[in-house]
ROROLUM-491525 format. One line per 8 residues: their letters; for each residue z negated, x negated, y negated of C-alpha. Coordinates in steps of 0.5 Angstrom, whole numbers, always signed. Layout:
BEGIN
a> Z,X,Y  ...
! end
This chain:
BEGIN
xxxxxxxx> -437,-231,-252  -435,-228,-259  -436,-236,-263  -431,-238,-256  -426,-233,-258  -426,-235,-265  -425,-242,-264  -419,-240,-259
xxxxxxxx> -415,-236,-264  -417,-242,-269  -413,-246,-264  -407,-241,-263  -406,-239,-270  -403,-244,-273  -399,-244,-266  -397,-237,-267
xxxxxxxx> -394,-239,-273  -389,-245,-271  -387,-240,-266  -386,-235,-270  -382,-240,-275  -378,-242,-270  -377,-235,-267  -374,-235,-274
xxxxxxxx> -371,-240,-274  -367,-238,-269  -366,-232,-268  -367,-229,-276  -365,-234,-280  -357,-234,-278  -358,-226,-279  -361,-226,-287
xxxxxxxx> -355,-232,-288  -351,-227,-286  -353,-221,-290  -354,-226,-296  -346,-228,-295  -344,-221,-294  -348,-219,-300  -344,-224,-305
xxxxxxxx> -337,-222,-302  -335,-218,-307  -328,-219,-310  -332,-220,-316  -336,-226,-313  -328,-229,-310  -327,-233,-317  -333,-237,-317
xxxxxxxx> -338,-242,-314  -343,-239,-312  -348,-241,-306  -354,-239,-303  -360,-243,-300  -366,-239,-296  -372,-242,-296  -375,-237,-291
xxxxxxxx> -376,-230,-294  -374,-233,-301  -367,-233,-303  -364,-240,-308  -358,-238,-312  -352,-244,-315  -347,-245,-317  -343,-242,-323
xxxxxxxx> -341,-234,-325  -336,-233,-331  -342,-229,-336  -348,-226,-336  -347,-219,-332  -344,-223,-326  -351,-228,-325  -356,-222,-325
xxxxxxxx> -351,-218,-320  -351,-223,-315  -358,-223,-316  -359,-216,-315  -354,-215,-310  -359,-220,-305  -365,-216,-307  -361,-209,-306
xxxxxxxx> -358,-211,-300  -362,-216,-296  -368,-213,-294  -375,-217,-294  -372,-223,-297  -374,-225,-305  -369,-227,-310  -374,-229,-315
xxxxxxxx> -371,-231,-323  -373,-238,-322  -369,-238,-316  -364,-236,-319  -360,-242,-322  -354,-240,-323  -350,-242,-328  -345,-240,-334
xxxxxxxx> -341,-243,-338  -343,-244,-347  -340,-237,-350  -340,-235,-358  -337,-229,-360  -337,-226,-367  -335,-219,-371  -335,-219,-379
xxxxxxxx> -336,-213,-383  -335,-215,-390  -340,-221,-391  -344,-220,-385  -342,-224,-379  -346,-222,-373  -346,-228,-367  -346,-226,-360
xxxxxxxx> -346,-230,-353  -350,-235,-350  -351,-242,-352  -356,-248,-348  -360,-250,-353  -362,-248,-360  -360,-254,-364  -353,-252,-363
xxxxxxxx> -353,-245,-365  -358,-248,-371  -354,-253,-374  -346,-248,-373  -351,-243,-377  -352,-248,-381  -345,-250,-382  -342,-243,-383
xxxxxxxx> -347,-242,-390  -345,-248,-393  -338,-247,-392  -338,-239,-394  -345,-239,-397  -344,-230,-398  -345,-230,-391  -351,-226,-388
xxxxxxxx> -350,-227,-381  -354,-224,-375  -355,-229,-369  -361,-225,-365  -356,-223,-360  -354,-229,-358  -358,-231,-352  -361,-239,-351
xxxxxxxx> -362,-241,-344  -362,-247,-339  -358,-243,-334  -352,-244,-339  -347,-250,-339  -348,-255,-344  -343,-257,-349  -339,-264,-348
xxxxxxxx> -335,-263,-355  -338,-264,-362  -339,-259,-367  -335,-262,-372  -328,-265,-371  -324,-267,-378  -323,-263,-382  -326,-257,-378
xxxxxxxx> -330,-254,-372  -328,-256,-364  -325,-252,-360  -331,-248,-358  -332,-246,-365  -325,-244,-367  -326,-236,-365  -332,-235,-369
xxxxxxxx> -329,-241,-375  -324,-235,-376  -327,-230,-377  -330,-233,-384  -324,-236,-385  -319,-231,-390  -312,-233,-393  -310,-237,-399
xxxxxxxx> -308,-233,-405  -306,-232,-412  -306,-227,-418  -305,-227,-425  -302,-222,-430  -302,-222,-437  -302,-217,-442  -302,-220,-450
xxxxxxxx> -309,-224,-450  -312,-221,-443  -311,-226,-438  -313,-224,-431  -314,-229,-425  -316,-226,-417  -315,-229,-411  -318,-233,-406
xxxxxxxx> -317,-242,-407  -318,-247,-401  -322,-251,-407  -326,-251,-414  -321,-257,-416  -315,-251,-415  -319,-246,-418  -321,-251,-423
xxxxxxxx> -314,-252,-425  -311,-246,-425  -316,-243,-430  -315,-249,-435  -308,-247,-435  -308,-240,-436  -313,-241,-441  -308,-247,-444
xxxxxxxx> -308,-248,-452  -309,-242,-455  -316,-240,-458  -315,-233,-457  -314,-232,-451  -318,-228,-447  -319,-230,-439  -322,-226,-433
xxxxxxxx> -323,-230,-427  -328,-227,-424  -326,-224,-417  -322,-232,-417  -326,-235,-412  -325,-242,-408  -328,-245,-402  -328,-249,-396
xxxxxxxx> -327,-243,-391  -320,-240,-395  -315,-243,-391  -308,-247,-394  -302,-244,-396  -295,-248,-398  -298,-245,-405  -304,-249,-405
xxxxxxxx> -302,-257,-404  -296,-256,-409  -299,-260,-414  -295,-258,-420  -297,-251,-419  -302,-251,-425  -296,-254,-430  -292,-247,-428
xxxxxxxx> -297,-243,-429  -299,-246,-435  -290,-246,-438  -290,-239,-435  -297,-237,-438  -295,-240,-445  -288,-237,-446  -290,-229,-444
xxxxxxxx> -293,-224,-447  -294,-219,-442  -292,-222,-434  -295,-222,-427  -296,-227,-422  -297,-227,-415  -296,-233,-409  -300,-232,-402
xxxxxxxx> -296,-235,-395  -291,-231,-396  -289,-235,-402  -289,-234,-410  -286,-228,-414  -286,-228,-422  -283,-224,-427  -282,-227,-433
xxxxxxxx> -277,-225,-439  -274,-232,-441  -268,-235,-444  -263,-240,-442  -267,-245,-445  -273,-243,-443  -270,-243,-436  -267,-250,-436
xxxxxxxx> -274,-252,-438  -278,-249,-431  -273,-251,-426  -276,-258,-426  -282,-255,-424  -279,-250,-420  -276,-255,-416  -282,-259,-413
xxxxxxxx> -285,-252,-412  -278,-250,-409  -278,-255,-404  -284,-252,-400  -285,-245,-402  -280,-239,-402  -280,-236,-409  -278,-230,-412
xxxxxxxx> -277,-230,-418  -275,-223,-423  -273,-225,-429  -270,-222,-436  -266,-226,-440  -265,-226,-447  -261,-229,-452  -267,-233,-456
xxxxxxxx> -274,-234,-456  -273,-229,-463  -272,-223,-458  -276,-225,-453  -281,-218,-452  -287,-221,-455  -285,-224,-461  -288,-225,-467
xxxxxxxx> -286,-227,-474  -289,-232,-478  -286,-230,-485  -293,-228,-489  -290,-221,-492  -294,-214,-492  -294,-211,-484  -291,-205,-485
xxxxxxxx> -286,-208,-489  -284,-212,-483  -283,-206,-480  -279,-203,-483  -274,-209,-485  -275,-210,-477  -272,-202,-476  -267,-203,-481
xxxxxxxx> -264,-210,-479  -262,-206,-472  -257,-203,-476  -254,-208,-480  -251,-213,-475  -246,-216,-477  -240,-214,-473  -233,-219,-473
xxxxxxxx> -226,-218,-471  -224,-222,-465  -222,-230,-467  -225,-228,-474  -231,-231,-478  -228,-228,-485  -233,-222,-486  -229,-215,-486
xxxxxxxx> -230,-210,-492  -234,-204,-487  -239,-209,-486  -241,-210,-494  -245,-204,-494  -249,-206,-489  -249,-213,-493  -251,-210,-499
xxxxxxxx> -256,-206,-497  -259,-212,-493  -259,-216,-498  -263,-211,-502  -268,-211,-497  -269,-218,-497  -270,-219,-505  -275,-213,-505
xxxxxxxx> -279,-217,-499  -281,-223,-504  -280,-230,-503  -285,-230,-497  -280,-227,-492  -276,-232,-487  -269,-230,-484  -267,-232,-478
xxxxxxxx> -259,-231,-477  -258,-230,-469  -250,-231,-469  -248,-229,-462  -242,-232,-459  -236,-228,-456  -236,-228,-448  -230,-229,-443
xxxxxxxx> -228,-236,-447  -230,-243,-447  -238,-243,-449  -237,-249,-454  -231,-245,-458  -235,-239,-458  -241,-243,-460  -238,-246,-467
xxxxxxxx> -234,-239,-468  -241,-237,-467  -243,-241,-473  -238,-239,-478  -239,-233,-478  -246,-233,-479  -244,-239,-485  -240,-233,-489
xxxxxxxx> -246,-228,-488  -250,-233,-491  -245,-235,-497  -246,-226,-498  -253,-227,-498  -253,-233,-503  -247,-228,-508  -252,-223,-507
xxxxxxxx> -258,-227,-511  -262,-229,-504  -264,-236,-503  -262,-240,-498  -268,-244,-496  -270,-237,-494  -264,-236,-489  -263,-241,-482
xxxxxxxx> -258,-239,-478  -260,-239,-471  -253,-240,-465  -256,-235,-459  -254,-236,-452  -248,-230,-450  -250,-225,-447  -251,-224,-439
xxxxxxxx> -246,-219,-437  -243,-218,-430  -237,-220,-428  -231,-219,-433  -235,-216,-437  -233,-219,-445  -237,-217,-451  -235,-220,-458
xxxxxxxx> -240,-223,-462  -244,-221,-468  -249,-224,-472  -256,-221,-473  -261,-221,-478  -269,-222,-475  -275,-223,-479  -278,-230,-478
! end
């Protein structure tokens, strides 16, 4: 009796069992599909695609979800509120769409996100210290899953990175920049350039021909992550900073995206010379110049006489040429009789320095006639100086007369002319 009743309930058992699943079918299964479509009506849920399949008790997600919180809150949302059923993580197959972010503090990148293979996120990696090697970058909070959509755009586009990329290419990336100032020999270079040829470039023209000078380019550096500017692709910057380096003793220099500023002490001529450079840069760039100018090379700040004669009487004779201009009568060369004294005493002076002393005689012109007129009677009054000087035993090969540029006034403003004295 108990064998028979073992084989009956053998026969009936899996009978039961496609009752009950039948019982299921059509009586639970709608009820669960329900609640499972209850749990996901969230607003959260509105903008996605997202379905669920249940295969019995066990609840199978797709579709797609906007990030990472969103795909584990609908899994939990079954779980929490359909009771009985299982939503297990390989049941979840949700996906995501790729996602890279980053935050930079000083040379520490740290990447966040999630990416569908490691292969991508190794070779951005990679990509990122070839590009600015001082980088120390943290990529261990970046998440890589199957669930996450594969990218469909290549890591590299010309000359940069693909769209995808870009936030976190940007954050590497810095601004283009260019600082020198000079003082005497001391040469400093700071900033950053888009390339070592440019860097390259800049410091051999700040170094030029002068042996003495002294550069410090240390905190000028250059590489592919230093974006463009105007500033960087006019070819003919190194030549300005070379003609501006040259000519000054103390300057600065500055240019960045916003366009070049510079402060210079320059003559007419000296001027003249620049605007060919100064209208290629000019075509591109904003500048900004901040200029001084002078009658001549010889007053410029800086300069420094050839004449091989003892320091400290050079600076005496400098002090005391101040004093002994030569002021003229206005339309007059001829040298009036209060100027002698200081003629005399100049004169003096020059023999007293020796033979080695070379004297410039800087006729300054009159202002407010016509410049050529002003230039030739410029010329003879510093002609009568010189037969003075010649009268008073000097010789005339230690004297050259120099015709300066007039002076920069403001507008109807007129100065008479002069001659000065200016140790060679």
């Amino acid at each position: 009796m108990r064998f028979l009743l073992i084989i009956i309930t053998l026969i009936l058992l899996p009978v039961l069992v496609l009752l009950h699943r039948f019982h299921f079918n059509q009586k639970m299964q709608g009820l669960l599909v329900s609640q499972v479509r209850q749990a996901l009506s969230d607003p959260m849920f509105d903008d996605v695609r997202l379905k669920a399949r249940i295969d019995y008790m066990d609840v199978v997600l797709s579709g797609a979800v906007s990030d990472l919180a969103a795909r584990e809150e609908a899994r939990q949302r079954i779980i929490q509120s359909v009771s009985g059923v299982r939503c297990r993580e390989e049941d979840n197959h949700i996906q995501i769409p790729a996602k890279l972010d980053g935050k930079i503090e000083g040379e520490r990148l740290t990447l966040s996100g999630c990416l569908h293979d490691e292969a991508t996120l190794r070779d951005f990696t990679a990509l990122l210290k070839v590009t600015r090697p001082s980088l120390i970058i943290q990529n261990k909070e970046v998440v890589i899953s199957s669930y996450v959509t594969a990218l469909n755009e290549p890591l590299k586009k010309n000359e940069g990175v693909s769209a995808f990329f870009q936030p976190v290419w940007g954050l590497i990336r810095v601004p283009a920049a260019l600082k020198i100032t000079k003082q005497g020999n001391t040469i400093r270079a700071a900033g950053m350039l888009p390339g070592t040829k440019l860097r390259e470039a800049v410091i051999e023209a700040a170094l030029g021909t002068k042996i003495e000078t002294m550069l410090d380019a240390k905190d000028l550096l250059a590489g592919p992550y230093v974006s463009q500017a105007p500033f960087t692709r006019v070819e003919t910057l190194p030549d300005f900073i070379a003609a501006l380096l040259s000519s000054q003793e103390n300057m600065a220099f500055e240019a960045d995206a916003n366009g070049i500023s510079f402060s210079a002490n320059v003559t007419e001529a000296l001027y003249e010379s620049w605007k060919p450079l100064l209208s290629k840069l000019g075509n591109e760039i904003t500048l900004k110049p901040d200029l001084r100018f002078f009658p001549s090379i010889y007053h410029l700040p800086g300069y420094k006489a050839v004449s091989k004669i003892d320091p400290e009487v050079l600076k005496s004779l400098g002090n005391s040429f101040q004093q002994w201009s030569v002021q003229f009568e206005t339309n007059s060369f001829a040298v009036a009789t209060p100027e002698m004294p200081k003629i005399d005493a100049a004169g003096k002076a020059i023999l007293a320095a020796g033979p080695l002393l070379k004297l410039i005689l800087a006729a300054h012109p009159d202002t407010g006639i016509d410049l050529k007129t002003a230039q030739a009677l410029a010329r003879k009054r510093a002609e009568a100086v010189v037969a003075q000087f010649i009268d008073r035993g000097l010789s005339a090969q230690a004297l050259e007369i120099v015709v300066v540029e007039p002076a920069h006034l403001p507008a109807g403003v007129t100065a008479s002319g002069f001659v000065e004295m200016i140790v060679k």
